[in-house]
C-alpha positions as semicolon CSV with decimal commas, in nm:
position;residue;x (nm);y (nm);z (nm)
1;X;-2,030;-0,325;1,794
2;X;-2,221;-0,357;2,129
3;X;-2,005;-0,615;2,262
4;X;-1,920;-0,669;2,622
5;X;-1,685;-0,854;2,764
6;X;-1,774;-0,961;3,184
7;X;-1,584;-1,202;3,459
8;X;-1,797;-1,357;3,554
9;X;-1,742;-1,386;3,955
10;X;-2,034;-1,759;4,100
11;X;-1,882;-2,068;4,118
12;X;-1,814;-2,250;3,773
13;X;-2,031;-2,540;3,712
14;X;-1,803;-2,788;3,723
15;X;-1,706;-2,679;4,075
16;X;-2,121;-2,653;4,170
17;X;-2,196;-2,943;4,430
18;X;-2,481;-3,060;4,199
19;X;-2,512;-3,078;3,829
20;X;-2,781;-3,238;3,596
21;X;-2,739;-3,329;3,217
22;X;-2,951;-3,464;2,994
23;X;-2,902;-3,600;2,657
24;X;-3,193;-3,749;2,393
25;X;-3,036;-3,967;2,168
26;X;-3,093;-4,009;1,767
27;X;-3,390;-4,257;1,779
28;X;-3,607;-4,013;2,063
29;X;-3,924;-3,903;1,928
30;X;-3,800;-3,506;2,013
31;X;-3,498;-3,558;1,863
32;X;-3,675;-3,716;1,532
33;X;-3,868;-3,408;1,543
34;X;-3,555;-3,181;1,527
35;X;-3,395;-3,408;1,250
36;X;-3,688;-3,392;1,040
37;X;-3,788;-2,999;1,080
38;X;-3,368;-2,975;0,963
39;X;-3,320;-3,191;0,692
40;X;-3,630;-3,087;0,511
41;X;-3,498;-2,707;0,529
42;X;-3,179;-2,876;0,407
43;X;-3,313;-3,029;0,169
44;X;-3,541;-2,733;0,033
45;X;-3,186;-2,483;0,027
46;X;-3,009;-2,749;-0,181
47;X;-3,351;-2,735;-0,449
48;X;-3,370;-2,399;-0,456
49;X;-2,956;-2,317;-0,502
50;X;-3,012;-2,645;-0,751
51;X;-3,296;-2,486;-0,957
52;X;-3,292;-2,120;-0,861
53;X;-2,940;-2,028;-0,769
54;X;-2,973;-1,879;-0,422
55;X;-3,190;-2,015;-0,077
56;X;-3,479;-1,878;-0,098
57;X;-3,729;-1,776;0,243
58;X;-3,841;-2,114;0,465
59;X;-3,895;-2,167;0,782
60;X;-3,996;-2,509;0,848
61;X;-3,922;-2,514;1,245
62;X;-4,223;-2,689;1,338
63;X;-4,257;-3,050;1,361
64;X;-4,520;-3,291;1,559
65;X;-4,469;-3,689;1,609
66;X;-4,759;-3,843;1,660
67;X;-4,697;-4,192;1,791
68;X;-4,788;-4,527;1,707
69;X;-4,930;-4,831;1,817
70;X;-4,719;-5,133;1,853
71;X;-4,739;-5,491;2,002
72;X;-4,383;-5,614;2,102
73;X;-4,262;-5,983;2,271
74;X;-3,967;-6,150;2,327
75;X;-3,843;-6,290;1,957
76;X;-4,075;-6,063;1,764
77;X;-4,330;-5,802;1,787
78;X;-4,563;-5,540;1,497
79;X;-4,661;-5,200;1,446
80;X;-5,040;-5,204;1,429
81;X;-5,060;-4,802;1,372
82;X;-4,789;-4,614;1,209
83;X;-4,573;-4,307;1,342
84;X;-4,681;-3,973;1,200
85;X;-4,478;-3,644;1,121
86;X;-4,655;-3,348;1,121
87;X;-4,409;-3,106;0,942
88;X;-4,567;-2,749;0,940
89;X;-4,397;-2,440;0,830
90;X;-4,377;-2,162;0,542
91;X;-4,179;-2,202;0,251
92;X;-4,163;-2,057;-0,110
93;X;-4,344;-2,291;-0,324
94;X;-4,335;-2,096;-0,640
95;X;-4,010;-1,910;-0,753
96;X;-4,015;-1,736;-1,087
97;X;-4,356;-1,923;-1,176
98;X;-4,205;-2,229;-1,140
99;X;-4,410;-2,484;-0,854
100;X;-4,163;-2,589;-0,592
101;X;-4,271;-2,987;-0,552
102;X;-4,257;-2,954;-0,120
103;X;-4,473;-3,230;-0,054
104;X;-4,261;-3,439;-0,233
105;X;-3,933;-3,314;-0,124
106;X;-4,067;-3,295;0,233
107;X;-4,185;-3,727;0,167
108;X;-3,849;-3,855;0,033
109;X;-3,642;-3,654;0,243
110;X;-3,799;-3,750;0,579
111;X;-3,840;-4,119;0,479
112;X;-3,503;-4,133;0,331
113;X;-3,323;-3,996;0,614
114;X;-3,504;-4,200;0,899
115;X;-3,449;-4,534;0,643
116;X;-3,063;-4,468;0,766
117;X;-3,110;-4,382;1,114
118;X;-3,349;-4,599;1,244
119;X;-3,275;-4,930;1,100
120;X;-3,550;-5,142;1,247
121;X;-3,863;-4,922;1,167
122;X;-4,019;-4,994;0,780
123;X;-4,079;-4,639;0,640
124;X;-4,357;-4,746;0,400
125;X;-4,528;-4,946;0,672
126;X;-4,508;-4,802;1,006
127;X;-4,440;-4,429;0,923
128;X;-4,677;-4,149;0,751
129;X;-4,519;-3,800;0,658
130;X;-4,793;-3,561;0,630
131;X;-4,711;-3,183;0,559
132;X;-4,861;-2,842;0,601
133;X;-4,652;-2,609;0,474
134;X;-4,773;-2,302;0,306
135;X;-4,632;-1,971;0,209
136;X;-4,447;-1,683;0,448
137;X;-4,627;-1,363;0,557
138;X;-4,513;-1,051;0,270
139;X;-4,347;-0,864;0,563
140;X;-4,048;-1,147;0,635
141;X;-4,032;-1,242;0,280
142;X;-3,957;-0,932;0,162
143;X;-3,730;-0,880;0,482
144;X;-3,497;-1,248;0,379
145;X;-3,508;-1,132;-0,009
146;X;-3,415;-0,730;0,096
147;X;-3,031;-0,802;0,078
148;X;-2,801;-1,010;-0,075
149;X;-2,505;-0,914;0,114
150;X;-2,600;-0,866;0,466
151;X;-2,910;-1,021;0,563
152;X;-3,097;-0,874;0,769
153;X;-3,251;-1,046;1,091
154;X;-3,569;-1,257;1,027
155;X;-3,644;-1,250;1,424
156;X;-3,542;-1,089;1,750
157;X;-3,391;-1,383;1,877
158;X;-3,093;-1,492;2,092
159;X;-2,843;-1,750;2,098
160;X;-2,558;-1,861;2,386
161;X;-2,366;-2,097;2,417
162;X;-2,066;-2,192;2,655
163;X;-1,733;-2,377;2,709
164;X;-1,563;-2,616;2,776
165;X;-1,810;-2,908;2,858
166;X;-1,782;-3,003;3,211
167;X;-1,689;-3,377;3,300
168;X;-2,077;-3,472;3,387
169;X;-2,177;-3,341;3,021
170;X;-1,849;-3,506;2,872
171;X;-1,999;-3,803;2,988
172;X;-2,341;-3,784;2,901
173;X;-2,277;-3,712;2,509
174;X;-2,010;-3,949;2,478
175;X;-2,209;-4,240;2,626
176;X;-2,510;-4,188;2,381
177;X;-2,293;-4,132;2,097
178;X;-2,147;-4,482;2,206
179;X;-2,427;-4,682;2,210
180;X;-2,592;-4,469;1,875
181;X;-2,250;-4,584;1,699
182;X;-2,234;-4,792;1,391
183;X;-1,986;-4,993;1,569
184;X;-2,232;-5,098;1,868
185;X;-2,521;-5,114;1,647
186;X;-2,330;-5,400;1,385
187;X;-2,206;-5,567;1,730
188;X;-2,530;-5,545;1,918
189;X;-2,812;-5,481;1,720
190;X;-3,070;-5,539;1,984
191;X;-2,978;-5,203;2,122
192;X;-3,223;-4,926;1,949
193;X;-3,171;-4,576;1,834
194;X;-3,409;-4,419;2,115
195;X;-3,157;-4,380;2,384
196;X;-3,210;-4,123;2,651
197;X;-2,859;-4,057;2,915
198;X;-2,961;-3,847;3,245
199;X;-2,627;-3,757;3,468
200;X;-2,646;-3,632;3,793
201;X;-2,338;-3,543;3,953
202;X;-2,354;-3,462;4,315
203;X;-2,000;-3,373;4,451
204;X;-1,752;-3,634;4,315
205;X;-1,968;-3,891;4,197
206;X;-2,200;-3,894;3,897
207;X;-2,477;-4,116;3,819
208;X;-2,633;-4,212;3,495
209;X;-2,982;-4,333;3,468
210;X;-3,029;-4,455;3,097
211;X;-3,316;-4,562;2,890
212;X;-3,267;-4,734;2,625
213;X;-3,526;-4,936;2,390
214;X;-3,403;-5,297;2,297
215;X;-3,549;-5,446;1,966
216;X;-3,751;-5,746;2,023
217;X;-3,645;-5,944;1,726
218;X;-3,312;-5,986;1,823
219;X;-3,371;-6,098;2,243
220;X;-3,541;-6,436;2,248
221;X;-3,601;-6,462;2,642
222;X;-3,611;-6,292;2,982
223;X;-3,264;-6,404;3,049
224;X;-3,136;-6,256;2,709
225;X;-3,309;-5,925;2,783
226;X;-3,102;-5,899;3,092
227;X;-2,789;-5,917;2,905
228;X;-2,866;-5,676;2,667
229;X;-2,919;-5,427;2,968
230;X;-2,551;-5,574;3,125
231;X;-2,445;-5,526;2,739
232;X;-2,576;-5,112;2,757
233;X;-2,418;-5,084;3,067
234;X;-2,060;-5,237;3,008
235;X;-2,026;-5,001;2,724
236;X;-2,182;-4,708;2,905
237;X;-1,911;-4,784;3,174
238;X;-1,611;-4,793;2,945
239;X;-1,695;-4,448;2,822
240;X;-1,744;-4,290;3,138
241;X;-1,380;-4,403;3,298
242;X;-1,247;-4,296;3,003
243;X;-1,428;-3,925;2,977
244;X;-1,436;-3,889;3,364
245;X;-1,253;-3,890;3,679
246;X;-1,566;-3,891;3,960
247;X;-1,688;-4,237;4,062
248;X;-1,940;-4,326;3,791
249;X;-2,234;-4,573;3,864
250;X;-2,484;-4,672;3,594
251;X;-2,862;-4,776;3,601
252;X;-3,043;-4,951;3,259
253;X;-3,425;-4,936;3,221
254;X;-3,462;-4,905;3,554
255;X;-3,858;-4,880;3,496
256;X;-3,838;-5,228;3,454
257;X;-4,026;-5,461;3,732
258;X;-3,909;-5,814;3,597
259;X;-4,181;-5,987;3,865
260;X;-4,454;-5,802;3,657
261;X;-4,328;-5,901;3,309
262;X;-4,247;-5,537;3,227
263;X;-3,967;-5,501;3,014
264;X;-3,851;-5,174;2,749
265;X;-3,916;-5,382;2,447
266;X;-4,010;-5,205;2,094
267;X;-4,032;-5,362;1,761
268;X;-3,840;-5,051;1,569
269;X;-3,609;-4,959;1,845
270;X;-3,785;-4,610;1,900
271;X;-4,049;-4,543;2,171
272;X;-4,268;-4,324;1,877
273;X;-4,350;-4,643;1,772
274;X;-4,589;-4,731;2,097
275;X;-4,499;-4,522;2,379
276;X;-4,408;-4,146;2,333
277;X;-4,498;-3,886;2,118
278;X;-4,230;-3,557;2,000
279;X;-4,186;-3,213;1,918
280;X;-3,916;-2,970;1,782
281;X;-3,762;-2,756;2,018
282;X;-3,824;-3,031;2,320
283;X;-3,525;-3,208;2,323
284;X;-3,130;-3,122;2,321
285;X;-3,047;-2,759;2,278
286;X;-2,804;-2,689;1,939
287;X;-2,487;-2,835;2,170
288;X;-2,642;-3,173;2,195
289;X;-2,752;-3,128;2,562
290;X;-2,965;-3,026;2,814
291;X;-2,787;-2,819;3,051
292;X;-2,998;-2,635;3,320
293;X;-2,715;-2,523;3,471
294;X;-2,581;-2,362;3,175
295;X;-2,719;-2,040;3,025
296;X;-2,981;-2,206;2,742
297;X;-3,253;-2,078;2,507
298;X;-3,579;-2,245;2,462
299;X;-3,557;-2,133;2,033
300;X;-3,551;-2,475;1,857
301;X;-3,265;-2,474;1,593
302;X;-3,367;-2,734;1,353
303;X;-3,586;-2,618;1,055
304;X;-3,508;-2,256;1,064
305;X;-3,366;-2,106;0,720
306;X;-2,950;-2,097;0,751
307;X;-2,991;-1,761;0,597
308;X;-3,090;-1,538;0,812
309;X;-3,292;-1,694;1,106
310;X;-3,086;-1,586;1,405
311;X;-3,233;-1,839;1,620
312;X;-3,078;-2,057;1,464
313;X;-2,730;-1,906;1,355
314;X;-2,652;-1,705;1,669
315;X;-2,619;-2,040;1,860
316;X;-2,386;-2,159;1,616
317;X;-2,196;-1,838;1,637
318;X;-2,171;-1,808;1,995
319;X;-2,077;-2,189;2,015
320;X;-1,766;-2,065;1,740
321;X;-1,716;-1,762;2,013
322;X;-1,633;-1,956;2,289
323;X;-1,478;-2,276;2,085
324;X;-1,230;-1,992;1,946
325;X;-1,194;-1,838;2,305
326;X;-1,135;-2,173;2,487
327;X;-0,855;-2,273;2,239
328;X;-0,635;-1,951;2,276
329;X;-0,680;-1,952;2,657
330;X;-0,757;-2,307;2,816
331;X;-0,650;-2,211;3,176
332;X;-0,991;-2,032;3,115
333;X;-1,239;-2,215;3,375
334;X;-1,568;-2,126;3,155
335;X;-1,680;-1,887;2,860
336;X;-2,044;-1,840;2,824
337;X;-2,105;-1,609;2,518
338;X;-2,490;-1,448;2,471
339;X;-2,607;-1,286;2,153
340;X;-2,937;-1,119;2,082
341;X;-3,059;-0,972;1,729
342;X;-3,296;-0,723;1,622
343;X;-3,552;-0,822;1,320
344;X;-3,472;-0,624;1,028
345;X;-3,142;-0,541;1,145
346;X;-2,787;-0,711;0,946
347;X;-2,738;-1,023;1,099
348;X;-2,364;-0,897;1,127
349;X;-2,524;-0,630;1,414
350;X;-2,660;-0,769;1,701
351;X;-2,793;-0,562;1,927
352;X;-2,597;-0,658;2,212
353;X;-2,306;-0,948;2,296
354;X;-2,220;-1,048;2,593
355;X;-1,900;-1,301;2,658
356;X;-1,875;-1,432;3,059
357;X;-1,528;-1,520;3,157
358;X;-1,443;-1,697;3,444
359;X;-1,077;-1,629;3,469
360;X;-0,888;-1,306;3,671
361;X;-0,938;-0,998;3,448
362;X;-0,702;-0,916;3,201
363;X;-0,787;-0,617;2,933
364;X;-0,589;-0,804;2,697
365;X;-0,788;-1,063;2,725
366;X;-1,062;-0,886;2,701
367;X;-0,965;-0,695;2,360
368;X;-0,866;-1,037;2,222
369;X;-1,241;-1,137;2,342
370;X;-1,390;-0,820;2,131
371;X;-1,180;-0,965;1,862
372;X;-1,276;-1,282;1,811
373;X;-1,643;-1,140;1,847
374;X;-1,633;-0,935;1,596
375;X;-1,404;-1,216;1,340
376;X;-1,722;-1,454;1,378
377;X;-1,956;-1,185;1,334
378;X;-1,807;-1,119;0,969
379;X;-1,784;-1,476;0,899
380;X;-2,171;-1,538;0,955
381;X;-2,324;-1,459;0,570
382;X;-2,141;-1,735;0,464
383;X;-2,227;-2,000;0,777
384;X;-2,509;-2,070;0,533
385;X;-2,298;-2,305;0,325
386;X;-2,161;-2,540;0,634
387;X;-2,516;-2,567;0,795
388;X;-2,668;-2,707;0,478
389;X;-2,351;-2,928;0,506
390;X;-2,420;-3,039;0,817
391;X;-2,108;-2,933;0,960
392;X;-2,236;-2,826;1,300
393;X;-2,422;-2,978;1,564
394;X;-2,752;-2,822;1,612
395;X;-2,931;-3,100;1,861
């Protein structure tokens, strides 16, 4: 195994006098993007273990949001021109010389899934799925079907990822996932899915600027708007004294200009609707942030075959490196582990690992490091079977 194991010897980010994070929540045209590119190659695994008895080659990583048109005011509001998703990719539609229906899985799926996220928007009225997926090249279909034991690469690709979160990013993922919670949306359901959390942290004090679309329906005033924005920012506030110890301070919309009559108001709770447009790969990388601070990679996740497209699996290997890592040795400030693979080569082989620690060197440590590399190495053939369960986070 090419593995090697570093100490890493700047100054952690957490102790950095200026960080940035960035989270796009659930509702985010980018992050609809992602969701839609995955569950469709979810979707397609589950048909073709259901029909076939093994995964067969996809890659459906590419996915365009085309937004709307919408009219919104206080009490109510319409979409005049519906969302479109763009879902383009390559995918075996005929197994055995049996048709693989992909336009409709790719239609039910998407609508389906976006019918439970995004509560407010009317899948048969304001959204249209439109696909253009067509069959791989011979050279990486024959690669994914060469082994059934090993597979072997689909792409030279690499994937990192690093640990433990610092306080700023703590922050930043637990405040979306607050206000994106089933228990805010029952209590408040004038706050919408499209929820976008920027920190910055400069020394000890962090600051979150945070967009967040409120549903027209449910505010019938100017004065009602304003406490839905107090509303966003009381529970934003909670979360951070509980996830942080810097100062916290906390601004809502601030693109609002009340003496103009500008307010973020949507009819679906989703800026695709009127205001923004999305695309896979734009928005949070397969940790759920946007770190540019951190060691990233700009390879989307969502939408790549769980079999053997190592942009997607390395960065859920390398986040099971350094989960693994930080659990035997917490004292450890921060872990960053890199992986990079060779097309055509096992999956199993990368062509080179790298694991930063920031910690006083130890050869112990760093044979335990080798280790653990090497454990989630072997475990990776089968990682298949939890991504198609959704079982890790990949934006």
């Amino acid at each position: 195994m090419n593995i090697e194991v570093t100490f890493g010897n700047s100054i952690p980010v957490a102790k950095l006098p200026v960080e940035f994070v960035e989270r796009k929540g659930k509702g985010h045209p980018d992050t609809i993007s992602d969701r839609a590119a995955e569950e469709l190659s979810i979707s397609l695994s589950q048909y073709y273990l259901k029909q076939f008895g093994r995964i067969f080659h996809h890659n459906v990583d590419k996915c365009v949001l085309v937004g709307g048109q919408a009219e919104a005011w206080f009490g109510g509001g319409r979409v005049t021109e519906p969302i479109q998703i763009i879902l383009v990719g390559r995918a075996a539609g005929k197994v055995n010389g049996s048709e693989v229906p992909i336009e409709q899985i790719a239609q039910e799926t998407t609508k389906n899934w976006i019918k439970r996220e995004l509560r407010h928007l009317d899948v048969e009225r304001d959204l249209t799925v439109c696909t253009k997926i067509r069959s791989g090249s011979v050279d990486l279909v024959k690669n994914f079907d060469s082994s059934d034991e090993i597979p072997l690469s689909n792409d030279t690709s690499f994937g990192v990822c690093y640990a433990p979160l610092s306080e700023t990013e703590r922050v930043v993922l637990e405040v979306e996932r607050e206000l994106n919670s089933e228990r805010t949306k029952k209590e408040y359901p004038q706050i919408g899915e499209d929820i976008k959390v920027m920190g910055v942290r400069r020394k000890d004090s962090i600051n979150l600027t945070i967009a967040c679309a409120i549903v027209s329906s449910f505010v019938k005033d100017e004065a009602a708007y304003r406490e839905s924005k107090e509303i966003v920012r009381d529970i934003a506030l909670k979360v951070a004294d509980k996830y942080a110890n810097s100062s916290v301070s906390i601004q809502v919309n601030s693109a609002d200009n009340f003496a103009k009559k500008l307010y973020y108001l949507t009819v679906t709770g989703t800026s695709a609707e009127h205001g923004d447009d999305g695309q896979v790969g734009r928005g949070n990388r397969a940790n759920g942030l946007i770190t540019p601070f951190r060691p990233m990679t700009l390879e989307a996740t969502g939408g790549k075959n769980p079999i053997n497209h190592t942009g997607k699996i390395y960065n859920v290997v390398a986040s099971k490196i350094v989960a693994s890592i930080i659990s035997e040795n917490p004292s450890i400030e921060q872990v960053s582990c890199y992986l990079v693979s060779q097309i055509g080569k096992p999956i199993t082989e990368p062509q080179a690992v790298n694991v930063e620690l920031f910690c006083p060197k130890d050869p112990i440590l760093e044979r335990r490091c080798k280790e653990i590399v090497e454990e989630k190495l072997q475990e990776m053939p089968t990682l298949w079977r939890e991504l198609i369960n959704r079982q890790h986070s990949l934006f």
